[in-house]
C-alpha positions in Angstrom: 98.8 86.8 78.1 96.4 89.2 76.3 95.6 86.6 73.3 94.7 83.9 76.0 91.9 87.1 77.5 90.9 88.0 74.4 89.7 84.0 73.9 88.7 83.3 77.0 86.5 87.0 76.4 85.1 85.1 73.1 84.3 81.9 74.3 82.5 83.4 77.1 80.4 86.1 75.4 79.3 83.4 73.3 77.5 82.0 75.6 75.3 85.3 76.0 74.7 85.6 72.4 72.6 88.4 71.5 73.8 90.9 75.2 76.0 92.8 73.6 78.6 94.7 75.4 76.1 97.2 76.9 75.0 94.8 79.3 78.0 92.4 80.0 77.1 89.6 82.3 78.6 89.7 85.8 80.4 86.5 85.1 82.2 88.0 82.0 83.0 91.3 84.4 84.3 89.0 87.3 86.3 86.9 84.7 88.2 89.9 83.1 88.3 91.6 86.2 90.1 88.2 87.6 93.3 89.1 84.9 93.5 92.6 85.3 93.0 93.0 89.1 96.6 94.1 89.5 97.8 95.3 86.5 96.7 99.2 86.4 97.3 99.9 83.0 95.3 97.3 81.8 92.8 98.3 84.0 92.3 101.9 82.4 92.6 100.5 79.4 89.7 98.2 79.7 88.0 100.7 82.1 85.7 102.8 79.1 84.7 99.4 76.9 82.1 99.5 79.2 79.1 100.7 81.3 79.8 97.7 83.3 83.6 97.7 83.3 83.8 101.4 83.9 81.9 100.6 86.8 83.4 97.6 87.9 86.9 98.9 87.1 86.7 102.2 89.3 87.1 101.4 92.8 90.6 99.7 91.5 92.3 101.9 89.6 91.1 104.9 92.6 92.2 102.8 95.5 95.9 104.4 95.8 96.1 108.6 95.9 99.9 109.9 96.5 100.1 113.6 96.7 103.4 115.0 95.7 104.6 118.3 97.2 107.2 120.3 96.8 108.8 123.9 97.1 110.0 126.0 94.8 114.1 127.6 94.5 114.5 130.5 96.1 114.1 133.3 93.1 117.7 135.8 94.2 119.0 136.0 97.2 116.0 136.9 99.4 114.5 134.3 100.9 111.2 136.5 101.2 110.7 135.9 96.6 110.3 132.2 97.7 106.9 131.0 95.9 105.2 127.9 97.2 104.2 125.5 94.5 100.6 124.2 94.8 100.1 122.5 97.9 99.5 118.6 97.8 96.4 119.2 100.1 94.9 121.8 97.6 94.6 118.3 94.8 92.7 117.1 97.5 89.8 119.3 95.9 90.2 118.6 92.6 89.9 114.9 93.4 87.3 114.9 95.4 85.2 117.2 92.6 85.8 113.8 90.3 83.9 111.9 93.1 87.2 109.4 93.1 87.6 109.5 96.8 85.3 107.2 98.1 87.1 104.6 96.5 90.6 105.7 97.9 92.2 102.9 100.6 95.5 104.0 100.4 96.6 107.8 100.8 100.2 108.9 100.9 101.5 112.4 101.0 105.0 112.2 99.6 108.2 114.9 99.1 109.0 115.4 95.4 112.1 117.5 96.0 114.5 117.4 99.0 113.9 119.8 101.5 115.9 119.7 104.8 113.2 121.8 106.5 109.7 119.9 106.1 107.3 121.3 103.6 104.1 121.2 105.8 102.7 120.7 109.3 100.0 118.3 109.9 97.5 121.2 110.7 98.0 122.8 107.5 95.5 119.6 106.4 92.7 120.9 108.9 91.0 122.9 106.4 90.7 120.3 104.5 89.4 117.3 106.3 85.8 118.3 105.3 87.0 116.3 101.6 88.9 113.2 103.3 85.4 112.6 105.1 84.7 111.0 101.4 87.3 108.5 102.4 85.4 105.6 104.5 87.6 102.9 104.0 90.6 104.4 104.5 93.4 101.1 104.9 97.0 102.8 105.0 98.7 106.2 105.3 102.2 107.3 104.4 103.4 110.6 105.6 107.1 111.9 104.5 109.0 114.6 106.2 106.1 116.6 108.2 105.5 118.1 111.7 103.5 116.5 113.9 101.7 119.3 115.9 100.8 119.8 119.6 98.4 117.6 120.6 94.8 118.8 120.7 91.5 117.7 120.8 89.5 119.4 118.8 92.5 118.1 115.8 92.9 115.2 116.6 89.1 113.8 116.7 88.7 115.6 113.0 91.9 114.1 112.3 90.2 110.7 113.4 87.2 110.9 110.6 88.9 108.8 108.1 92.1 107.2 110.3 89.1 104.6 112.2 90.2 102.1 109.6 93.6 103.0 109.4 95.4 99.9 109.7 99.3 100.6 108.4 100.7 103.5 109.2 103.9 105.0 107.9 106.3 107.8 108.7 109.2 109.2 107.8 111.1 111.9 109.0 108.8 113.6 111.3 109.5 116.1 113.5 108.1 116.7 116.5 107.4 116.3 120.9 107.8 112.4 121.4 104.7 112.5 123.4 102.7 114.0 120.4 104.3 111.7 118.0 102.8 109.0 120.2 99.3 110.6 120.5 99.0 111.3 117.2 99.9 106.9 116.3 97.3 106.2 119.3 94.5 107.8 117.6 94.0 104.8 114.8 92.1 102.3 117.1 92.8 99.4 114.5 96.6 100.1 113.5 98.7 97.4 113.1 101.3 97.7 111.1 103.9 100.7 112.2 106.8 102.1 110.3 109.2 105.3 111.8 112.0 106.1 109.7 114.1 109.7 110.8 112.0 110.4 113.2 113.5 114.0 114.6 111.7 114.1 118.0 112.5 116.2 121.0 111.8 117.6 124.3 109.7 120.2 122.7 107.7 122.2 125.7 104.1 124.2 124.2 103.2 126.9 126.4 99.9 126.5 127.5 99.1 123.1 126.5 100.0 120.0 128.9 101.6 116.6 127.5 98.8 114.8 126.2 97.8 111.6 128.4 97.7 108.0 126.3 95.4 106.0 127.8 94.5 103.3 125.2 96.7 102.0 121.9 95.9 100.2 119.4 96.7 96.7 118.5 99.7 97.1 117.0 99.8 93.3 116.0 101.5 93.6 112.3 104.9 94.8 111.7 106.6 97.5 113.5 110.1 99.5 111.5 112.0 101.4 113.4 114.8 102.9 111.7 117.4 105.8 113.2 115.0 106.4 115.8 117.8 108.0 117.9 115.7 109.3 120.6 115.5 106.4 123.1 112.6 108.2 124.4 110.7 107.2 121.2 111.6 103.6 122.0 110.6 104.1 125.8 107.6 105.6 124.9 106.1 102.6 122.1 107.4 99.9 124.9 105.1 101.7 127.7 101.8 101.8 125.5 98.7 100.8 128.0 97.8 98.3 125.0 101.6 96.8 125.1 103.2 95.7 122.0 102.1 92.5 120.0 104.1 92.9 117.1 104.9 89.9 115.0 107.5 90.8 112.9 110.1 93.5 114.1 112.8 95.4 111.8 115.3 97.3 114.2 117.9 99.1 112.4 120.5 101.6 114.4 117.7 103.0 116.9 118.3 103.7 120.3 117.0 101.7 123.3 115.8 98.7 120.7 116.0 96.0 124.2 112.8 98.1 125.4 111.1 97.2 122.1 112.3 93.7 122.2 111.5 93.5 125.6 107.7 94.5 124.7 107.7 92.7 122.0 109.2 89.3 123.4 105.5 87.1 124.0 104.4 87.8 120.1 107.5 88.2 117.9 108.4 85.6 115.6 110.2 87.3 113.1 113.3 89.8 114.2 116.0 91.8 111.9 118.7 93.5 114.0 120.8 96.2 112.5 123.2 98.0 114.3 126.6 100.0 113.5 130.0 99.2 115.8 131.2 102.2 117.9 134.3 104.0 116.8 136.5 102.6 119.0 136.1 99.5 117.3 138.5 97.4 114.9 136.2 95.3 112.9 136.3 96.0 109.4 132.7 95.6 108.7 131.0 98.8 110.1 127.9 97.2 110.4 126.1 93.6 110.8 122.2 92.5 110.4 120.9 90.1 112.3 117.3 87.9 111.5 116.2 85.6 113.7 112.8 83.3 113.3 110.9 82.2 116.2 
């Protein structure tokens, strides 16, 4: 693969005698860029050759940032020695001093250790939202185990800076009021692809603030995973959307109240995958059966 580059590299440089790699033709740049595209590695490697590779090479090899967090064992018996390992909003700085972010399209803030408490709440980001506004192209976001807060305003438009491209959306165990988990999906006007895994919902009441009212969704006209949504309310809630559903592909898997997504769902799906477990009551051997169906 590399010796058919490297001669394809040669035979094309020839024809710019004299250039030199300081000034590489685009047609040379589009041409290696055309074999490397998705193969990272390669990409870094080839990224300092160059002025014009560097350049060319940068938005590629930036366009995926996954923050890792974590918390630190419990030093003794006290709970109170517990020390917090660096937050993964605080390497949000540090990349955005390297000037990287601009050229981010996917952001994902992911656990590195198990945790059955989550790690951070959503607002813990709000300080710093003044560096994500370097993200304009923002195409999909991937939350793991968070809390989605009480729905306000004032968050949830600075929230909304960099989620007005947002188009897939995933989230996985999040914890939370069901009418704020809603909110909080609502607020990417171009979202079309939807994935809930764990969600831990509830009828969470906030003193002082009122259930926040959804009056518009988005198009929601991608793929939508639910998986051990076990709050029907969750499912009640997505089917009710002023917007509707227009899903094209569906992946149901041991959720509760799935005939209300179906339902939704049933003018625009064309692909469907069923899961669901057999009671307890139940003889059958085979504790659980997936079903696909293709309109």
């Amino acid at each position: 693969m590399r010796s058919d580059i490297q001669h394809r590299v040669d035979e094309i440089s020839k024809q710019f005698s004299g250039a030199g790699w300081k000034r590489l033709p685009q047609e040379l740049v589009d041409e290696i860029l055309g074999y490397l595209l998705y193969d990272l590695t390669a990409l870094k490697a080839c990224s300092p050759t160059c002025k014009h590779l560097f350049g060319a090479t940068r938005p590629h090899i930036h366009q995926r940032l996954v923050c890792f967090y974590s918390r630190s064992k419990p030093k003794g018996r006290s709970l109170r020695r517990r020390k917090s390992l660096p937050g993964a909003f605080e390497q949000l700085v540090d990349v955005d001093r390297l000037g990287v972010l601009r050229y981010t399209q996917h952001l994902a803030f992911k656990m590195k250790y198990g945790s059955p408490d989550p790690p951070f709440n959503l607002r813990d980001l709000q300080e710093y939202l003044h560096h994500l506004q370097s993200i304009t192209k923002l195409d999909s976001l991937a939350l793991d185990t968070f809390r989605v807060p009480p729905y306000t305003p004032g968050f949830n438009e600075r929230f909304g800076v960099f989620t007005d491209t947002l188009r897939h959306l995933d989230m996985r165990r999040a914890k939370g009021a069901e009418r704020d988990f809603l909110s909080f999906i609502c607020q990417s006007p171009l979202l079309e692809d939807l994935t809930i895994v764990s969600p831990a919902g509830g009828l969470v009441v906030h003193r002082g603030r009122p259930a926040p009212t959804i009056t518009q969704s988005p198009p929601l006209r991608g793929k939508l995973a639910l998986v051990q949504a076990l709050s029907g309310r969750l499912s009640d809630g997505l089917a009710s959307f002023p917007g509707g559903l227009n899903f094209r592909s569906l992946e149901l898997s041991q959720c509760e109240h799935p005939e209300a997504v179906l339902a939704a769902c049933g003018h625009t799906a064309t692909s469907i995958s069923y899961l669901w477990r057999l009671g307890d009551n139940e003889t059958e051997s085979n504790p659980s059966l997936r079903v696909h169906i293709a309109m």
